[in-house]
KELOZA-381394 format. One record per residue: residue number from 0; z, x, y of N, C-alpha, C, O in turn; residue in three letters. Coordinates in Angstrom, 2 decimals, decimal comma. Each point is the difference from the previous one (the first is absolute). Layout:
<rec pos="NUM" n_up="Z" n_east="X" n_north="Y" ca_up="Z" ca_east="X" ca_north="Y" c_up="Z" c_east="X" c_north="Y" o_up="Z" o_east="X" o_north="Y" code="Ala"/>
...
# end
This chain:
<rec pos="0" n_up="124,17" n_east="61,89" n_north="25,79" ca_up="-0,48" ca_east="-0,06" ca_north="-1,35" c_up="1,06" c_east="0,61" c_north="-0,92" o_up="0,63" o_east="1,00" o_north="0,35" code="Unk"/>
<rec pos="1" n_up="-0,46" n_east="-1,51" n_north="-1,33" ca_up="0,98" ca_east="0,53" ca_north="-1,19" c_up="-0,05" c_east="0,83" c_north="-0,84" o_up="-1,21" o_east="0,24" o_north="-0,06" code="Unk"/>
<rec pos="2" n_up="1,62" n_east="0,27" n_north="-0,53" ca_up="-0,84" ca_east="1,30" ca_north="-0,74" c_up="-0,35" c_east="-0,93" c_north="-1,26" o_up="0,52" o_east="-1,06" o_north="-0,34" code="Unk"/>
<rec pos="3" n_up="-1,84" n_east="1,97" n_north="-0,39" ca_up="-0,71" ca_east="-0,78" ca_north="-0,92" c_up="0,47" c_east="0,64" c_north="-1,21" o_up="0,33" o_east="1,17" o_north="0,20" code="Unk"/>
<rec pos="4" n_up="-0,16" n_east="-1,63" n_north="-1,52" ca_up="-0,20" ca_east="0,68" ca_north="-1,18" c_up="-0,94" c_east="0,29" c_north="-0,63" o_up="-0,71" o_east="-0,99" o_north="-0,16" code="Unk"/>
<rec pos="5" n_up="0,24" n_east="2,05" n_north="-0,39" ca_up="-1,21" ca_east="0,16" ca_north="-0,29" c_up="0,14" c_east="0,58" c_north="-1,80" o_up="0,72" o_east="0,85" o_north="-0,52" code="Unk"/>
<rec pos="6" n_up="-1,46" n_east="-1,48" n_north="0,12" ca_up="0,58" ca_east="0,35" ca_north="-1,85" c_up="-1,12" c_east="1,02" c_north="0,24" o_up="-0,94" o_east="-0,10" o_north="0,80" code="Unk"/>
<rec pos="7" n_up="1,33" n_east="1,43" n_north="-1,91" ca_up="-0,90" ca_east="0,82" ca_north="0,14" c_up="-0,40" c_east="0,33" c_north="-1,59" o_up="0,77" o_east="0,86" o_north="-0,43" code="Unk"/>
<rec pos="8" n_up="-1,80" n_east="-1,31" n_north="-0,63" ca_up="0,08" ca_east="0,27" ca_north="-1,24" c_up="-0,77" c_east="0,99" c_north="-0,28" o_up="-1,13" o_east="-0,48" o_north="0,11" code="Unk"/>
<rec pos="9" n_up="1,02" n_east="1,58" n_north="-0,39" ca_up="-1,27" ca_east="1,38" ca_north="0,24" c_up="-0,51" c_east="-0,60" c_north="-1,96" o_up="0,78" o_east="-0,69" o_north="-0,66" code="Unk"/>
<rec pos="10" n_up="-1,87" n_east="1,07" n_north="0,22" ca_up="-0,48" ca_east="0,24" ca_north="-1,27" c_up="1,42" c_east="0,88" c_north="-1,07" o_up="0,86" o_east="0,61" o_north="0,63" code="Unk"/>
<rec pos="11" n_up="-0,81" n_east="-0,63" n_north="-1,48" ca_up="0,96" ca_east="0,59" ca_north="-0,65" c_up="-0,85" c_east="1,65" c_north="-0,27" o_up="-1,22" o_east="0,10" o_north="-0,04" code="Unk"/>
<rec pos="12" n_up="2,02" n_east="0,88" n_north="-0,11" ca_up="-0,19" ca_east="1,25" ca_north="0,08" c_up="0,91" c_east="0,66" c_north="-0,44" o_up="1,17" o_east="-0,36" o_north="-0,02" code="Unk"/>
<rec pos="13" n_up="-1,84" n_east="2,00" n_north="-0,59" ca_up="1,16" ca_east="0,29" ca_north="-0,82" c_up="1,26" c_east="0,64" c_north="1,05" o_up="-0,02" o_east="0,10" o_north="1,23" code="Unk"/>
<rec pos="14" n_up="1,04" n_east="0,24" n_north="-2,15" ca_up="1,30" ca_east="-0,05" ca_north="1,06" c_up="-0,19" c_east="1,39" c_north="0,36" o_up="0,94" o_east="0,46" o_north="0,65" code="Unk"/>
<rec pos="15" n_up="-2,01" n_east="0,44" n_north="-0,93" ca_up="-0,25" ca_east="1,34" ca_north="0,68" c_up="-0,80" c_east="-0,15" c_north="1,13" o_up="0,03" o_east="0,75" o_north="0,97" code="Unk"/>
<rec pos="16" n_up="-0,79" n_east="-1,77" n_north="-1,11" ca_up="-1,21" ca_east="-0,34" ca_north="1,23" c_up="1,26" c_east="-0,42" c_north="1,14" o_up="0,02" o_east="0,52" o_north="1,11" code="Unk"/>
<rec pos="17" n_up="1,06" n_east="-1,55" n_north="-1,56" ca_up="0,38" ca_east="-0,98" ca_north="1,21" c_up="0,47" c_east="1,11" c_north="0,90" o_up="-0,26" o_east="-0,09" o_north="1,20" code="Unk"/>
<rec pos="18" n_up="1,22" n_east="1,57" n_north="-1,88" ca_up="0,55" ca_east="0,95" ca_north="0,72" c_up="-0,81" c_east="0,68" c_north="0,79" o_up="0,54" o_east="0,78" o_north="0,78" code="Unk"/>
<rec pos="19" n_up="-1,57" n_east="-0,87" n_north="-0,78" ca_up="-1,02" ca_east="0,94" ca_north="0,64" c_up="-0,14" c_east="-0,57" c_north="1,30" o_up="-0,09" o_east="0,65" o_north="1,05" code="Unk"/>
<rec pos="20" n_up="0,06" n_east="-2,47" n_north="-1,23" ca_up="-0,14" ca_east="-0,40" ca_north="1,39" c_up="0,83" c_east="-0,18" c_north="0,83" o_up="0,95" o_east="-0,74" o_north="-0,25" code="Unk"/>
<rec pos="21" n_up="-1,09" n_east="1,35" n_north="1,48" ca_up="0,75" ca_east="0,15" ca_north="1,19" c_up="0,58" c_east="-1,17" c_north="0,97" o_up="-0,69" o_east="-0,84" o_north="0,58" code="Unk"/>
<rec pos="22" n_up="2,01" n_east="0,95" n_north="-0,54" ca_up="0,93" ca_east="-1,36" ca_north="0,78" c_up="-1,58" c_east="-0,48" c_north="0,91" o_up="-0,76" o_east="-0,94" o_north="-0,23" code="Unk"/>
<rec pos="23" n_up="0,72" n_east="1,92" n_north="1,19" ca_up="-0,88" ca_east="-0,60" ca_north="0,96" c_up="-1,28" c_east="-0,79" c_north="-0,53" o_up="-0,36" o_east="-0,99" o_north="0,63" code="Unk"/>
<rec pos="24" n_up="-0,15" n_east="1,27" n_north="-1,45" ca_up="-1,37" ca_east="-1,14" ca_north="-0,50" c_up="0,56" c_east="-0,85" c_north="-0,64" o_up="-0,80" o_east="-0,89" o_north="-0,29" code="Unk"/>
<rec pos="25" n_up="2,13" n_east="0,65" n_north="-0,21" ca_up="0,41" ca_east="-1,73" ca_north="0,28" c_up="0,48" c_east="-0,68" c_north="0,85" o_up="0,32" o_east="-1,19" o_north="-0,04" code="Unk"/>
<rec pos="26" n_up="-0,25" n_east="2,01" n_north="0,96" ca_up="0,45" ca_east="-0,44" ca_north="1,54" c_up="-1,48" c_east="-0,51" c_north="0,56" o_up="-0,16" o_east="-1,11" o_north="0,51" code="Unk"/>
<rec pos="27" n_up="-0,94" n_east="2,15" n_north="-0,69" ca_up="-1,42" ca_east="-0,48" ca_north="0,64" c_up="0,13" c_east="-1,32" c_north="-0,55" o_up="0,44" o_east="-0,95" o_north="0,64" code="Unk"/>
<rec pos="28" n_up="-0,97" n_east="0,90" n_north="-2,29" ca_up="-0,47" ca_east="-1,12" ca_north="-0,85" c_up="1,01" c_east="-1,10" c_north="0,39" o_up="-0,49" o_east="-1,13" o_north="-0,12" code="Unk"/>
<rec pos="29" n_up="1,80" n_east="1,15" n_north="0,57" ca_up="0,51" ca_east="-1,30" ca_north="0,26" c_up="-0,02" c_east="-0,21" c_north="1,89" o_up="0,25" o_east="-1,08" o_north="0,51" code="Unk"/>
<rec pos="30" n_up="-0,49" n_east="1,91" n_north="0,02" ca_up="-0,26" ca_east="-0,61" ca_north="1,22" c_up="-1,57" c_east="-0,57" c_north="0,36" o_up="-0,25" o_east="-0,93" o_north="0,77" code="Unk"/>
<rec pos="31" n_up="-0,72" n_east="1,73" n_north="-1,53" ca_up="-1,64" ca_east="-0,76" ca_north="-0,22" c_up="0,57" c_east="-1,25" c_north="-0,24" o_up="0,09" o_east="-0,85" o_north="0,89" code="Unk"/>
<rec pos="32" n_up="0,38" n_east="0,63" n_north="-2,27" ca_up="0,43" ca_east="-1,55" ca_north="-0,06" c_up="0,39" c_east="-1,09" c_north="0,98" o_up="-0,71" o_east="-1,00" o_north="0,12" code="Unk"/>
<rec pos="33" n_up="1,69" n_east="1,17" n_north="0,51" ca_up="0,74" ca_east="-0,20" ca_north="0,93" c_up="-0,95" c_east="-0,64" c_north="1,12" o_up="-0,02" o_east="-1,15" o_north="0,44" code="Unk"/>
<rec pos="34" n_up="-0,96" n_east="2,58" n_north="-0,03" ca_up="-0,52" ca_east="-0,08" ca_north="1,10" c_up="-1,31" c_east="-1,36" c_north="-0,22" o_up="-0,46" o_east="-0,70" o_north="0,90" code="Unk"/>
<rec pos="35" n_up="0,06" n_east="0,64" n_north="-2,59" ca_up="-1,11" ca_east="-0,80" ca_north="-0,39" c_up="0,71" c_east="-1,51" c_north="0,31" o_up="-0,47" o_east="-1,01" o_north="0,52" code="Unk"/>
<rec pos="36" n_up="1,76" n_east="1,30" n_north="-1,07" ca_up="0,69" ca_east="-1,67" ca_north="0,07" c_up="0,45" c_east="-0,73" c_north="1,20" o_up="0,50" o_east="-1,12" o_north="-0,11" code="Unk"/>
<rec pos="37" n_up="-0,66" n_east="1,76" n_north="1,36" ca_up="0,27" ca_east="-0,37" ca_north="1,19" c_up="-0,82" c_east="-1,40" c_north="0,78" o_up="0,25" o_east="-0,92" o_north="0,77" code="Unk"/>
<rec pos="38" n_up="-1,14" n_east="1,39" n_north="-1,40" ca_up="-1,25" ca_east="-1,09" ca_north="0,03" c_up="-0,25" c_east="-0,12" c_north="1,88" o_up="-0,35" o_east="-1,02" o_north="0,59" code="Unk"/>
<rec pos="39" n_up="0,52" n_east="1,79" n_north="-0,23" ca_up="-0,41" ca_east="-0,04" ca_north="1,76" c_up="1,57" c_east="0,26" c_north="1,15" o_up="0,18" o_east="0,47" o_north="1,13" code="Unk"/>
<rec pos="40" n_up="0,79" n_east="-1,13" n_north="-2,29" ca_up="1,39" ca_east="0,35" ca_north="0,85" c_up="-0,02" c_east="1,27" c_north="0,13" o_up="-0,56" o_east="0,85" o_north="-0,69" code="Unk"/>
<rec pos="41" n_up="1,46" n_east="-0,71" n_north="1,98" ca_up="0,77" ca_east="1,46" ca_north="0,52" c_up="1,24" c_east="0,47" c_north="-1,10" o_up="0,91" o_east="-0,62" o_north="-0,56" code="Unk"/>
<rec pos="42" n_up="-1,30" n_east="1,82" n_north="0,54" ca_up="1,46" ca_east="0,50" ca_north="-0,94" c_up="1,18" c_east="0,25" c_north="1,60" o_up="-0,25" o_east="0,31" o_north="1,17" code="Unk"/>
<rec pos="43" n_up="1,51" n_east="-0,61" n_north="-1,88" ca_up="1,01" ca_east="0,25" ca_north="1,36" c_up="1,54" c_east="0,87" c_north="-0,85" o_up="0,89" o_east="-0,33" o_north="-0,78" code="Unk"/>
<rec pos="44" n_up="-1,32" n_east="1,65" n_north="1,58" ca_up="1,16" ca_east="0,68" ca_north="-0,88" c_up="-0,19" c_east="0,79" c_north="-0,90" o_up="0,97" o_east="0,53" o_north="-0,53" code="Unk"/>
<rec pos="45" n_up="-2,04" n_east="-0,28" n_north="0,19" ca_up="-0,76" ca_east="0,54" ca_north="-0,78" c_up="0,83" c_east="1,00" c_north="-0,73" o_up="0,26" o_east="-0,02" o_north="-1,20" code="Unk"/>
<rec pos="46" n_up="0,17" n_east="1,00" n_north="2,19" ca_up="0,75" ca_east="1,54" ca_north="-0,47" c_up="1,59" c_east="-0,41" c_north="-0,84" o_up="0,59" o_east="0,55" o_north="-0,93" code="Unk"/>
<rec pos="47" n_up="-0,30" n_east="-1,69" n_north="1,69" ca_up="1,22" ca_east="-0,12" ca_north="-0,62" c_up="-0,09" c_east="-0,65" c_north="-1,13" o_up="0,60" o_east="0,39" o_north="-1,00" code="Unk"/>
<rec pos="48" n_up="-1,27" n_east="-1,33" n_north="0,99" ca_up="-0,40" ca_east="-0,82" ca_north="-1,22" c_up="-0,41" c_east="1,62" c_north="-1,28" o_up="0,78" o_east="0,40" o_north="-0,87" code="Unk"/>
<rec pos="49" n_up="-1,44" n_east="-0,10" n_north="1,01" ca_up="-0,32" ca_east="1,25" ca_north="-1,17" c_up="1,00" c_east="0,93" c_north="-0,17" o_up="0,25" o_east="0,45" o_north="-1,12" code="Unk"/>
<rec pos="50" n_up="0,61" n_east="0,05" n_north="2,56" ca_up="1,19" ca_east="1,18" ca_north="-0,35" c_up="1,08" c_east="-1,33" c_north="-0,88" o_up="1,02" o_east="0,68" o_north="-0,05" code="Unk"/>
<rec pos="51" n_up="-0,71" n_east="-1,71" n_north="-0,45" ca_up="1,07" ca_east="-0,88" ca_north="0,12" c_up="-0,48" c_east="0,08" c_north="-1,61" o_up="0,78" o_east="0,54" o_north="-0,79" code="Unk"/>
<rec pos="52" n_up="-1,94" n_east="-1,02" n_north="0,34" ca_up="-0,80" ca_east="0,31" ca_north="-1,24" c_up="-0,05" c_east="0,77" c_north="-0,57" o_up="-0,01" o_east="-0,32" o_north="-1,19" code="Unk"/>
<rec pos="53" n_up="-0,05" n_east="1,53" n_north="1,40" ca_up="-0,17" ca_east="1,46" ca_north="-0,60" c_up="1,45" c_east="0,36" c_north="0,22" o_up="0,10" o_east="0,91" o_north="-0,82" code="Unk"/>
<rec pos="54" n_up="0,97" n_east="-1,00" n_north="1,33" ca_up="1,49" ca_east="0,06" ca_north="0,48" c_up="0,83" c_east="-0,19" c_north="-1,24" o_up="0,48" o_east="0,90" o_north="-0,69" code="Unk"/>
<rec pos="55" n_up="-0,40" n_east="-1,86" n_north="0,55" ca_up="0,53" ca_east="-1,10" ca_north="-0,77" c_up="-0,28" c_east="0,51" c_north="-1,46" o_up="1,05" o_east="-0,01" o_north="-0,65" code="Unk"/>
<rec pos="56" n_up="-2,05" n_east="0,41" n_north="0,00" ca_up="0,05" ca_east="0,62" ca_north="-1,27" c_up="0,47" c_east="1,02" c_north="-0,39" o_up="0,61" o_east="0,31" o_north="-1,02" code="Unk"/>
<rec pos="57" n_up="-1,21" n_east="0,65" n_north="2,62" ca_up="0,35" ca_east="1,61" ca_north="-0,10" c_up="1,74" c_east="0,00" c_north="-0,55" o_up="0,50" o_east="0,62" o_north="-0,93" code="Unk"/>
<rec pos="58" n_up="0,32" n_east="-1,85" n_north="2,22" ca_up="1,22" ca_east="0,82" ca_north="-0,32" c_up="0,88" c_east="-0,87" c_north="-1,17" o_up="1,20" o_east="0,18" o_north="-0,20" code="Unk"/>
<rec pos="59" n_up="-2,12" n_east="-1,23" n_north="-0,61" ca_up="0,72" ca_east="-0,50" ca_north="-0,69" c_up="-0,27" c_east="1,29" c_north="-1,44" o_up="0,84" o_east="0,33" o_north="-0,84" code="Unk"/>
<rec pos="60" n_up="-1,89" n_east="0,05" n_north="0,93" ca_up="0,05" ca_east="0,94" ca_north="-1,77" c_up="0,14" c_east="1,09" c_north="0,63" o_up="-0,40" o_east="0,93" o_north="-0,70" code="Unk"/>
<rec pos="61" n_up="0,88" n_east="-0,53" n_north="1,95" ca_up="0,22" ca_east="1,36" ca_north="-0,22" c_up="1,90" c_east="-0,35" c_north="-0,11" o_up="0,83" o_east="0,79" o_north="-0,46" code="Unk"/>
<rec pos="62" n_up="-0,63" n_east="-1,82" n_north="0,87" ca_up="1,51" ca_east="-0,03" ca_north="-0,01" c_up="0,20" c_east="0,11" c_north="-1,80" o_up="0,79" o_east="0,73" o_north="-0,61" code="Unk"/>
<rec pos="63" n_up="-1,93" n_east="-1,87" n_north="-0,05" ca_up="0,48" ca_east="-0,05" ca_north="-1,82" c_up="-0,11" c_east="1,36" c_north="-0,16" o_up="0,86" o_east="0,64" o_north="-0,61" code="Unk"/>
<rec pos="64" n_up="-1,80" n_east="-0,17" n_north="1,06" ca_up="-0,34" ca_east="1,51" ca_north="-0,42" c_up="1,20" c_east="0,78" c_north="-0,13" o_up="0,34" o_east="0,75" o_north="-0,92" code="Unk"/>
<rec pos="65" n_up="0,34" n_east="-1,12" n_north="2,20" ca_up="1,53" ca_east="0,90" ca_north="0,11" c_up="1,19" c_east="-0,49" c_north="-0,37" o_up="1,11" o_east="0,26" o_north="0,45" code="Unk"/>
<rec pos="66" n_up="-1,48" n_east="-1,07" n_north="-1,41" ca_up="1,03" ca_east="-0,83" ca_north="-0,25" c_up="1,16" c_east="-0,44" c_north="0,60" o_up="1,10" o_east="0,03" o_north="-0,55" code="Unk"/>
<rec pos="67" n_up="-1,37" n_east="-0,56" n_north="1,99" ca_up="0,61" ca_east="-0,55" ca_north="0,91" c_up="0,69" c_east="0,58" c_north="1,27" o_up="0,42" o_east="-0,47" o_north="1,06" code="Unk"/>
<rec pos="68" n_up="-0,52" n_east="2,00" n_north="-1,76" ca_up="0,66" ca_east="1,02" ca_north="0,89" c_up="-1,10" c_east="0,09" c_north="1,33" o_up="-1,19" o_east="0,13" o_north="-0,29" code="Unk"/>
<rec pos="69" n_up="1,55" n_east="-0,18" n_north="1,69" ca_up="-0,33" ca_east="-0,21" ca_north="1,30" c_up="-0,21" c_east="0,97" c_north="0,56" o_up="-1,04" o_east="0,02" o_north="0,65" code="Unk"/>
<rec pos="70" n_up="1,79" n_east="1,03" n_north="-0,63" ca_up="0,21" ca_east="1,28" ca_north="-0,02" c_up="-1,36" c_east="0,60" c_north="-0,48" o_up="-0,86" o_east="0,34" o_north="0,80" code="Unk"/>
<rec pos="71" n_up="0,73" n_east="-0,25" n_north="-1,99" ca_up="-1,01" ca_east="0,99" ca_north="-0,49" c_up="-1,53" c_east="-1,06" c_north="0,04" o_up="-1,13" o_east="0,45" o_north="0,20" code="Unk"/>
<rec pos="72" n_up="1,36" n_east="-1,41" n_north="-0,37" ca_up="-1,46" ca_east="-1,01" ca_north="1,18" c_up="-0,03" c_east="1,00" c_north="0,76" o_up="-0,62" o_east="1,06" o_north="-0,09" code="Unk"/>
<rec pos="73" n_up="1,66" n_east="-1,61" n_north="1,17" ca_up="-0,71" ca_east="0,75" ca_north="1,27" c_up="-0,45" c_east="1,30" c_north="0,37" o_up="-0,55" o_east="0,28" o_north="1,06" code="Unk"/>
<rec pos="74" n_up="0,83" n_east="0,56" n_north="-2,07" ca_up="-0,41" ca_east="1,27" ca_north="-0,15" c_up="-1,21" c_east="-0,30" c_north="-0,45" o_up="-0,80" o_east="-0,05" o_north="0,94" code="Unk"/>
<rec pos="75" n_up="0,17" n_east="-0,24" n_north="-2,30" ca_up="-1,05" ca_east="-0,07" ca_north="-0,15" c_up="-1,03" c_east="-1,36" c_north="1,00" o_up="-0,90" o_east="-0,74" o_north="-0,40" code="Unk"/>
<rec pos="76" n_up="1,17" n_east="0,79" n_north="0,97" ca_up="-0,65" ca_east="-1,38" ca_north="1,01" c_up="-0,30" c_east="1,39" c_north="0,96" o_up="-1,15" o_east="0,30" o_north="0,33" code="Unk"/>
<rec pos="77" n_up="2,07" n_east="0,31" n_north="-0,03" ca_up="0,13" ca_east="1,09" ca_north="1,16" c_up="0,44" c_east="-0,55" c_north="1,27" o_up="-0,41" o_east="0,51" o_north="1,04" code="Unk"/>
<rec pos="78" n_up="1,27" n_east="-1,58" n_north="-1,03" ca_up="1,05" ca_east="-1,07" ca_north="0,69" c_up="1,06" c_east="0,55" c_north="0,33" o_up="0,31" o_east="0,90" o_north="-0,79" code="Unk"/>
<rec pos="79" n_up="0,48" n_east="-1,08" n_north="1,73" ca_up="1,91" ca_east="-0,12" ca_north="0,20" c_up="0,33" c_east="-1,12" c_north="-0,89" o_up="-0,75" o_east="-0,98" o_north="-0,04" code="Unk"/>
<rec pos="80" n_up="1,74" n_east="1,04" n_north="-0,62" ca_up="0,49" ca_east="-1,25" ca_north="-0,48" c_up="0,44" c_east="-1,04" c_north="0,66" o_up="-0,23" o_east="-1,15" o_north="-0,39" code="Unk"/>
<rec pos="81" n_up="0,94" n_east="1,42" n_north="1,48" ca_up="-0,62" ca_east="-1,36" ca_north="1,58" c_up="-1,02" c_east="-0,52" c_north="0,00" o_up="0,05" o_east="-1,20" o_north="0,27" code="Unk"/>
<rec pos="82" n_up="-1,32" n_east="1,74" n_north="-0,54" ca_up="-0,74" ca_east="-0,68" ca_north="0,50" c_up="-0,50" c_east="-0,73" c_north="-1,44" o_up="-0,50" o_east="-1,12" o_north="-0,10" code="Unk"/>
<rec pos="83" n_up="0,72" n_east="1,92" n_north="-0,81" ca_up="-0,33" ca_east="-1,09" ca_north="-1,23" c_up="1,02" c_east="-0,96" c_north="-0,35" o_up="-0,08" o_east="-0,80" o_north="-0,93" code="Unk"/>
<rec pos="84" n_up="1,12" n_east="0,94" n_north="1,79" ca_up="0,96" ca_east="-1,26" ca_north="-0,34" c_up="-0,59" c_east="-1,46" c_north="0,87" o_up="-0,08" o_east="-1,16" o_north="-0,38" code="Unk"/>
<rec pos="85" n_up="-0,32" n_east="1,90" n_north="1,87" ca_up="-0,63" ca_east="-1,24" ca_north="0,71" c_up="-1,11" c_east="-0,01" c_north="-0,70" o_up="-0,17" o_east="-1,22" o_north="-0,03" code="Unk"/>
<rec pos="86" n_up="-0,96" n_east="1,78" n_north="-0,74" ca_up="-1,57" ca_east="-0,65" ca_north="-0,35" c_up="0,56" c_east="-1,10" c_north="-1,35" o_up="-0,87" o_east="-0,79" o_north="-0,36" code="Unk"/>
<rec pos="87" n_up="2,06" n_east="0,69" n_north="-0,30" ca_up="0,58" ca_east="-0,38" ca_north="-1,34" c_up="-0,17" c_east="-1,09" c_north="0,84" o_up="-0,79" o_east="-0,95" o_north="-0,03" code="Unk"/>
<rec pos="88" n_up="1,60" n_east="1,25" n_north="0,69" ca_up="1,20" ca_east="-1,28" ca_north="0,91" c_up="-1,61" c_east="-1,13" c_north="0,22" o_up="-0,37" o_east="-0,96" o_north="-0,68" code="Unk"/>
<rec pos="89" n_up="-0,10" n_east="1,42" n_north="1,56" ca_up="-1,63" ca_east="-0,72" ca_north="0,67" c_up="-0,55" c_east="-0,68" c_north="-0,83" o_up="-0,11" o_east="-1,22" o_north="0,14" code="Unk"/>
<rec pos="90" n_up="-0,44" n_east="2,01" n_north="-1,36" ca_up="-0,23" ca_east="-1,01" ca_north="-1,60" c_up="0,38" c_east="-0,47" c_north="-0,81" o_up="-0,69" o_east="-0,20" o_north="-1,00" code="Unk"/>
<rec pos="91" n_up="2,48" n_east="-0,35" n_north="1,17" ca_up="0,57" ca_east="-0,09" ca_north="-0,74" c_up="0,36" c_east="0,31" c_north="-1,46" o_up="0,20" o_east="-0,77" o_north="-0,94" code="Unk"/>
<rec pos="92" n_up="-0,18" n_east="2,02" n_north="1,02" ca_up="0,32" ca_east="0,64" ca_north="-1,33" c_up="1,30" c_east="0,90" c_north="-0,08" o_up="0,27" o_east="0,75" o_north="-0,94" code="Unk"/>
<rec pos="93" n_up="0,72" n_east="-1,02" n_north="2,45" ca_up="1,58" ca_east="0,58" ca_north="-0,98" c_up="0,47" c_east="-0,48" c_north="-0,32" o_up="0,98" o_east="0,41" o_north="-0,61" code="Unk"/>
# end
């Protein structure tokens, strides 16, 4: 099975409410989804499919964040810069 996309649109809220809510309850709210849209199929891969998802954003704005510098990513990631050169490398983002 392929991984699915799942659009996730929450109600609009103020931008003090959105901070309050925690990475993980949009991780629940989009894997409920997920799990509703399967319609009886097996999920395959499951863990990687979600670390590859949640991956992929983390190190693209923490890289804007650092304005490109790899180095101080990987400090704030709490990474070697090896290994954030291979997670770049994996999602294509060097």
């Amino acid at each position: 099975m392929s991984a699915q996309v799942i659009e996730y649109n929450p109600s609009p809220t103020p931008t003090r409410e959105r901070r309050k809510q925690p990475l993980g309850n949009a991780v629940r709210v989009a894997l409920k989804l997920y799990f509703e849209r399967l319609e009886g199929q097996r999920p395959d891969e499951l863990y990687n499919m979600v670390m590859d998802e949640v991956e992929r954003p983390l190190l693209e704005c923490t890289m804007e964040y650092c304005g490109g510098n790899q180095t101080k990513a990987a400090r704030f990631l709490g990474l070697n810069r090896g290994t954030l050169r291979k997670k770049l490398k994996h999602h294509g983002l060097d």
